[in-house]
C-alpha positions, 0 to 999 in steps of 0.5 A: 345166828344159832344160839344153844338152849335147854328147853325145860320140860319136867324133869328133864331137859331137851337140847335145842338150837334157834336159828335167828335172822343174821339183822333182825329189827330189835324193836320188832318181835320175831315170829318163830316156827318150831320143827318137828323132825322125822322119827331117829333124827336129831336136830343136826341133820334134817331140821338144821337144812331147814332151820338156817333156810328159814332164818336166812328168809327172817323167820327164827326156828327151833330145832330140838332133839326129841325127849330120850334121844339124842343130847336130850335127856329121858330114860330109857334112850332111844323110846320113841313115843308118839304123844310125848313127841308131841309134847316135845313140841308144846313144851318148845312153845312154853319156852319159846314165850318166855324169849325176848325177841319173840312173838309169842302170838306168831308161832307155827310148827313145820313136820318133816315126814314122821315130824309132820304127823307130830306136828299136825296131831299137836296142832290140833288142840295146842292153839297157840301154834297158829299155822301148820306147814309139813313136807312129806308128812307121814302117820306113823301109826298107819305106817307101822299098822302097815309093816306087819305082816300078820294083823296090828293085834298080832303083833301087839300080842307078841309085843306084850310077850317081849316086855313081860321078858324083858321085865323078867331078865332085865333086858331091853330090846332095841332094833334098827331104825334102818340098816346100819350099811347099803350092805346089810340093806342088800342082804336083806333084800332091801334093794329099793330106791327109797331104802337105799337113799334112807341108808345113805341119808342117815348112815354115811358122812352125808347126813349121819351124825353121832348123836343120832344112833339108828336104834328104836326101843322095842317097846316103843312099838307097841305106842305107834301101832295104836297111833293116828296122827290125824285123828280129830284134824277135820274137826280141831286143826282149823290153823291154816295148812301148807303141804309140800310133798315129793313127786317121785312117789316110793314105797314111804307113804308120804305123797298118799299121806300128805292127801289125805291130811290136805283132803282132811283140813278144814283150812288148807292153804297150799298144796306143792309137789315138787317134781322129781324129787323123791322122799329122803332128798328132801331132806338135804338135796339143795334144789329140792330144799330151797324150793320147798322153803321159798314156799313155807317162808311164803306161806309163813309170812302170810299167815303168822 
């Protein structure tokens, strides 16, 4: 079952989908895992694979469009700011604890690649989540540090540069999340296994959706570069972890990523590599899904 909500959150609102056991126990509150998705997705693509998975398991989940993206609301569109991500993610759980049904003491967040460092650096001081599950997580703010090519400091510079032009004309940036087509992948020399299935994933019939516009306000960088989604974990995040990752290793950084955050946990509970898989078919190729969720529902049912 789906039910359609708005969750509050200030002023705004955030578009969500609960996915719900088809026969549940109505005398039995449920517990509840809150998604986190990777950075431009909406609710429909990856965390609706794994949502309806894990209900078909008897386990609800919450899928939400991020606060200035997609159907949710916020201005300006598009921001893509690490910390309110997060926030995201307590304010589901503040609405979540309101819901009949629900179990407010059994709630866990699972965080899909840039999802997952979201969810982790919330868990960690939002203990009303009580376990922590990630598949290919990412730290954006590594990643990003690391796709300058001169110093973080530099290209912070040029990005104070931008917005005081921005403030000046009225003008606000906005750049690809990835390229629009395979095409403009190969102009650009983008010819790699994991560019090419990103492409496919987000920008054809196969995982596109309308609601998701492949855009990252400028300005939003600025925010990823100082970000560490795993700072403080070995001293706050005490929820027990499970960590899925692809074995295939590319150039996300998701496998290196999910080791450190499994060699940082003080309570790290699972570790699965998924053989042969690669990093985006993950997010909707069935053998590689149904596996990694047959271990979270697991790895849910012992601990919330």
């Amino acid at each position: 079952m789906l039910q359609h909500l708005t969750i509050p959150r200030g002023p705004i609102e955030l578009a969500a989908h609960l996915h719900l056991p088809d026969a549940s126990d109505a005398s039995t509150a449920l517990r509840v895992v809150v998604l986190s998705t990777p950075g431009s997705s909406v609710k429909e693509q990856i965390g609706a694979e794994y949502g309806s998975r894990l209900a078909a398991r008897g386990i609800a989940a919450l899928v939400f469009d991020p606060a200035h993206q997609g159907r949710s609301g916020g201005e300006p569109r598009d921001l893509e700011d690490p910390y309110r991500r997060g926030e995201d993610i307590s304010y589901a759980i503040d609405a979540l604890t309101t819901l009949p049904g629900i179990d407010p003491h059994r709630i866990g967040v699972l965080g899909i690649c840039a999802g997952g460092g979201y969810a982790v650096h919330t868990a960690r001081t939002d203990h009303r989540i009580k376990a922590v599950g990630t598949v290919v997580p990412g730290n954006m703010g590594i990643s990003f540090r690391g796709f300058q090519s001169g110093s973080p400091a530099a290209a912070l510079d040029a990005l104070a540069d931008a917005r005081i032009e921005e403030a000046r004309t009225g003008e606000t940036g906005r750049v690809n999340w990835l390229p629009d087509t395979l095409e403009d992948a190969a102009a650009a020399g983008l010819t790699d296994i994991d560019t090419t299935e990103a492409v496919t994933y987000y920008r054809t019939p196969r995982g596109g959706s309308e609601h998701s516009t492949n855009r990252r306000l400028s300005r939003s960088d600025s925010l990823l570069l100082g970000y560490d989604a795993f700072h403080l974990v070995d001293q706050l995040m005490t929820q027990p972890l499970q960590v899925v990752l692809a074995g295939r290793i590319g150039n996300t950084g998701s496998y290196d990523m999910g080791m450190r955050l499994w060699k940082m946990a003080p309570n790290p509970a699972d570790l699965m590599v998924i053989d042969g898989a690669g990093h985006y078919e993950m997010y909707d190729v069935p053998e590689y899904v149904d596996a990694a969720v047959a271990r979270l529902a697991d790895f849910y049912a012992d601990n919330l």
